[in-house]
ZAMARGU-4260 file (C-alpha; in steps of 0.2 Angstrom, whole numbers, plus 5000, padded with zeros to 4 digits):
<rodrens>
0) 5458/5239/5556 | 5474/5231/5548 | 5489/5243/5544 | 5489/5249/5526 | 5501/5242/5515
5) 5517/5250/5511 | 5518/5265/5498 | 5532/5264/5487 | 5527/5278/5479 | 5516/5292/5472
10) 5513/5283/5455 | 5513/5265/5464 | 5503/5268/5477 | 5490/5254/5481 | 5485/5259/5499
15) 5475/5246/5502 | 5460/5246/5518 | 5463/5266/5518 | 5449/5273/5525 | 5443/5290/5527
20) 5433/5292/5542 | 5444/5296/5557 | 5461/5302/5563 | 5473/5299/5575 | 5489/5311/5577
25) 5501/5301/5584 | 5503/5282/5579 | 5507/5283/5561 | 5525/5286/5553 | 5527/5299/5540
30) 5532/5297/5520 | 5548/5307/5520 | 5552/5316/5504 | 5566/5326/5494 | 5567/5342/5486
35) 5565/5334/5467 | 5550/5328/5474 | 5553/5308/5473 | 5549/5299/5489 | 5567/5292/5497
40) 5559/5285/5514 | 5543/5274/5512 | 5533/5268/5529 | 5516/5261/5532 | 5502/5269/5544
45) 5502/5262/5558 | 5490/5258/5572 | 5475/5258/5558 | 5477/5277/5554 | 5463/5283/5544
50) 5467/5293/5527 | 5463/5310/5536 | 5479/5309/5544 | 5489/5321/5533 | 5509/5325/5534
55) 5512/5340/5524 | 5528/5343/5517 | 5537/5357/5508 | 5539/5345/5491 | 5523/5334/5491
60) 5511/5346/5502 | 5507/5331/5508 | 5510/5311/5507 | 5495/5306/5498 | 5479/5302/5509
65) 5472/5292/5494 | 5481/5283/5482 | 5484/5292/5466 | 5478/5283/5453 | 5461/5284/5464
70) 5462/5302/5463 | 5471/5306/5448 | 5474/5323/5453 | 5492/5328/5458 | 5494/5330/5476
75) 5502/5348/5473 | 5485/5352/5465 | 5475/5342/5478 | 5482/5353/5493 | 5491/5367/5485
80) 5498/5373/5502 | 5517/5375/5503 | 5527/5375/5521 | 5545/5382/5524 | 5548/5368/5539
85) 5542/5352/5545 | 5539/5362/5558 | 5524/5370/5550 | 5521/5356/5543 | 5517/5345/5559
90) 5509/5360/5566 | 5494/5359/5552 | 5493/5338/5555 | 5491/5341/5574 | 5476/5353/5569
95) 5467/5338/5563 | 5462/5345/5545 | 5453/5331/5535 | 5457/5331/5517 | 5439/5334/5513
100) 5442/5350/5523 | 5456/5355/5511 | 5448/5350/5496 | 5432/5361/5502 | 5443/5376/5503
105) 5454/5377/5489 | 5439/5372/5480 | 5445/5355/5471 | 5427/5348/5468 | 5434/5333/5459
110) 5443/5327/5473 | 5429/5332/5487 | 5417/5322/5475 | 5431/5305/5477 | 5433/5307/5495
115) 5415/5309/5499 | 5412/5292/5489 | 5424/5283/5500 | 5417/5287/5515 | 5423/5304/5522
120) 5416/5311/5535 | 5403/5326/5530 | 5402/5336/5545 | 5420/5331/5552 | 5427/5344/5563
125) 5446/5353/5563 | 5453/5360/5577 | 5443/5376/5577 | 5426/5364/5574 | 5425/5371/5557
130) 5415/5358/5544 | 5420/5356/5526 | 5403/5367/5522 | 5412/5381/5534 | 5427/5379/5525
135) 5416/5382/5507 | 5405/5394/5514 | 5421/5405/5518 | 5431/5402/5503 | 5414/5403/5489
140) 5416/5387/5484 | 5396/5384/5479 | 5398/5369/5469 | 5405/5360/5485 | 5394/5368/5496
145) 5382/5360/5484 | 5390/5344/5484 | 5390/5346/5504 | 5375/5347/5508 | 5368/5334/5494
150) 5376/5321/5504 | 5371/5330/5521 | 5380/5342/5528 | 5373/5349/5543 | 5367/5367/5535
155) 5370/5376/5554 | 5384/5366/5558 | 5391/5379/5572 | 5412/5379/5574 | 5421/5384/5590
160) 5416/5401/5589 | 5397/5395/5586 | 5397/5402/5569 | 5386/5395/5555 | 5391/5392/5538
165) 5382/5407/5533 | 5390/5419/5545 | 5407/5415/5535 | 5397/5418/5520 | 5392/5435/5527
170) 5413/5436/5535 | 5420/5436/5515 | 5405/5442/5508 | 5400/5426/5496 | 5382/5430/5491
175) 5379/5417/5481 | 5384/5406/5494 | 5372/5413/5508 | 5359/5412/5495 | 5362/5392/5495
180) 5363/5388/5512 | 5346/5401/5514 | 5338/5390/5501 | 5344/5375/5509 | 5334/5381/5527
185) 5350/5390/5535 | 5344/5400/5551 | 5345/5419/5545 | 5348/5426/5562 | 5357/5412/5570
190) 5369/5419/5583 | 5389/5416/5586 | 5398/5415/5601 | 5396/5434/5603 | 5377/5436/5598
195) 5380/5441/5580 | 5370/5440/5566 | 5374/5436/5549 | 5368/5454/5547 | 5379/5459/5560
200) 5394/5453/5550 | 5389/5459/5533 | 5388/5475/5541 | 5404/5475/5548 | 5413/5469/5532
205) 5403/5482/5521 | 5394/5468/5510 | 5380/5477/5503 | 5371/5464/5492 | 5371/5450/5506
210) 5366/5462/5519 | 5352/5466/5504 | 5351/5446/5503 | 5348/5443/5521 | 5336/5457/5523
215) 5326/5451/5508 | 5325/5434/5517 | 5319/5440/5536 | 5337/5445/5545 | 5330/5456/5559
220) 5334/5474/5556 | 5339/5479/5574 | 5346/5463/5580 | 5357/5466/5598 | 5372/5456/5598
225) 5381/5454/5616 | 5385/5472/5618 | 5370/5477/5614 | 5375/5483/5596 | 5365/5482/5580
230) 5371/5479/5562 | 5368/5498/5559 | 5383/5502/5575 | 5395/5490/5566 | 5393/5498/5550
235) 5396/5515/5556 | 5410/5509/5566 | 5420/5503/5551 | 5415/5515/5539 | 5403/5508/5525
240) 5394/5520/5519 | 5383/5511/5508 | 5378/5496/5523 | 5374/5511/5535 | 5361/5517/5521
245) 5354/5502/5516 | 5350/5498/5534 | 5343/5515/5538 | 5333/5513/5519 | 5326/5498/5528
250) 5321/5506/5545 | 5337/5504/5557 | 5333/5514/5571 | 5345/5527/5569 | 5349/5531/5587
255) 5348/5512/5594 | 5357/5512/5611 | 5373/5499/5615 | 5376/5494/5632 | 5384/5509/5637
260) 5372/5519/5629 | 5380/5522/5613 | 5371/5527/5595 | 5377/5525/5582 | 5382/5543/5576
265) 5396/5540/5592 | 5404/5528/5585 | 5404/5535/5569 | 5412/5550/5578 | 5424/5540/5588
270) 5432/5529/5572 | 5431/5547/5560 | 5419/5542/5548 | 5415/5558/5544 | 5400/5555/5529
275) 5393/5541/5539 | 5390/5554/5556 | 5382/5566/5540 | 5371/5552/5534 | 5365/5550/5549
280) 5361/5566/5557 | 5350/5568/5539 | 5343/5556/5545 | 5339/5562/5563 | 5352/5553/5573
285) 5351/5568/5590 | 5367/5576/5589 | 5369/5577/5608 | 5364/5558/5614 | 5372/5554/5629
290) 5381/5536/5634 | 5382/5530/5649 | 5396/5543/5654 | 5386/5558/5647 | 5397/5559/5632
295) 5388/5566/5620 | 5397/5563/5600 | 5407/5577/5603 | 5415/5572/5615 | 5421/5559/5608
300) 5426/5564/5592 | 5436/5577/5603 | 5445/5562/5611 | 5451/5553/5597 | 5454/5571/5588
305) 5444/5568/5572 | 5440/5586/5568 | 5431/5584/5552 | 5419/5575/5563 | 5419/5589/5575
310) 5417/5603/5563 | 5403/5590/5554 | 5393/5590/5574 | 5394/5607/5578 | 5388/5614/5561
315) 5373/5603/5566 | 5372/5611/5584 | 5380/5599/5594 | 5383/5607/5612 | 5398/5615/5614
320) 5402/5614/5634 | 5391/5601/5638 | 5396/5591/5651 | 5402/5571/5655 | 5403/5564/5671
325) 5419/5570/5676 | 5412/5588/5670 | 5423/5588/5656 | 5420/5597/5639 | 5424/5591/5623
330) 5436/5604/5625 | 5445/5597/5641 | 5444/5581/5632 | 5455/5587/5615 | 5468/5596/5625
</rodrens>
């Protein structure tokens, strides 16, 4: 491909031949600009650079990938990211981020709308193999995510950590986003990199209605991500209350084992969630289960010294000497 012509400027900017399909990090020159915002250096691409090559800057954000009387959109609006150094700056060009992948997420639908019309790449892939639809999907963008996947955007495109656009839906909790990629066939229970569900992730982040939403469209209850946790372990780990009840409202087994043997009443215990550890001895979580080092939830709660949570167990009859494998009782444990 020929080198695009010059740029003189940002309101003279013809770019003819600019493409937007590829990148390559290190045969271009950069635009280099001022404080006032008025390019003083001009250079062409080089090499047949494609227009996903981006150098970001503290003025411009960026040296425009397109043309602007194509966009007509102020870059500043376009990419409105700022950098303290060019430092930073060539950092975020090395990590391979497309413009579509910025327009995706900060949710410039105009300008994903021109991009995708001259050619970009749908499914291309930043550093961390996140998608434009993963970027979207995180950031609750649904009119892109619409957009996306209208043009073919791979629905369970998986990024480095195999997550789905759906598990970042269920990471920030965008239930209008999960709701379109469910409707557009998203796997419910696909699994990430550490055999975690959507569910799972909801759960961990305390989204009720899209752990409601994923239910409603077949999220297995009791799924076992990789140590052997379900959604309902997460939830009681990190404290949501109303997760840990909608799950149980919906038949989580209360006293599912991890792999070393934990229920979820320990690690209510162990992080001091004291209401959650109530909730679910009502609703019949033992309160003397053993994990793999006989600790019972006592124990545990002794440990970390969370004694609401102890207080909480023994009103319920939790064993007061029992015994771990080093035959130490919760009492050994809080001294």
């Amino acid at each position: 491909m020929p080198p695009v012509d010059v740029v003189m400027g940002i309101n003279d900017a013809s770019g003819r031949g600019l493409v937007t399909s590829q990148w390559d990090p290190y045969n271009f020159r950069h635009f280099h600009t001022l404080r006032y915002r008025r390019v003083y250096e001009n250079r062409c691409f080089e090499s047949g650079t494609k227009s996903e090559n981006i150098w970001y800057d503290r003025s411009f954000r960026c040296c425009p990938p397109l043309p602007y009387p194509l966009l007509r959109v102020r870059v500043t609006r376009m990419f409105p990211f700022s950098f303290s150094t060019m430092e930073q700056a060539l950092l975020q060009a090395m990590f391979k981020t497309t413009p579509l992948h910025m327009a995706s997420f900060s949710g410039h639908h105009d300008v994903a709308v021109r991009l995708l019309d001259r050619g970009a790449s749908v499914d291309a892939r930043d550093v961390k193999q996140h998608t434009p639809l993963h970027l979207a999907s995180y950031s609750g963008h649904q009119n892109i995510a619409h957009t996306l996947l209208d043009r073919g955007a791979h629905v369970d495109a998986r990024d480095g950590e195999q997550r789905t656009p759906l598990h970042l839906a269920s990471l920030s909790g965008h239930q209008n986003i999960a709701l379109t990629l469910l409707d557009r066939g998203a796997h419910v229970d696909a699994r990430d990199g550490e055999q975690r569900t959507p569910l799972h992730i909801a759960s961990k982040k305390g989204h009720q209605n899209l752990a409601l939403t994923l239910l409603d469209r077949g999220a297995q209850l009791d799924a076992r991500d990789d140590n052997q946790q379900t959604p309902l372990h997460l939830a009681s780990m990190y404290g949501h209350q109303n997760v840990a009840v909608t799950l149980l409202d919906r038949g989580a087994q209360v006293d599912a084992r991890g792999i070393k043997q934990d229920t979820p009443l320990h690690a209510a215990s162990a992080f001091g969630h004291q209401i959650i550890a109530l909730t679910l001895l009502d609703r019949g979580a033992k309160v003397d289960s053993r994990s793999d080092e006989q600790m019972t939830p006592l124990h545990i709660a002794s440990k970390r010294g969370h004694q609401n949570v102890a207080l909480t167990l023994l009103d319920r009859g939790a064993q007061l000497d029992a015994r771990d494998d080093n035959q130490q009782t919760p009492l050994h444990l809080a001294s």
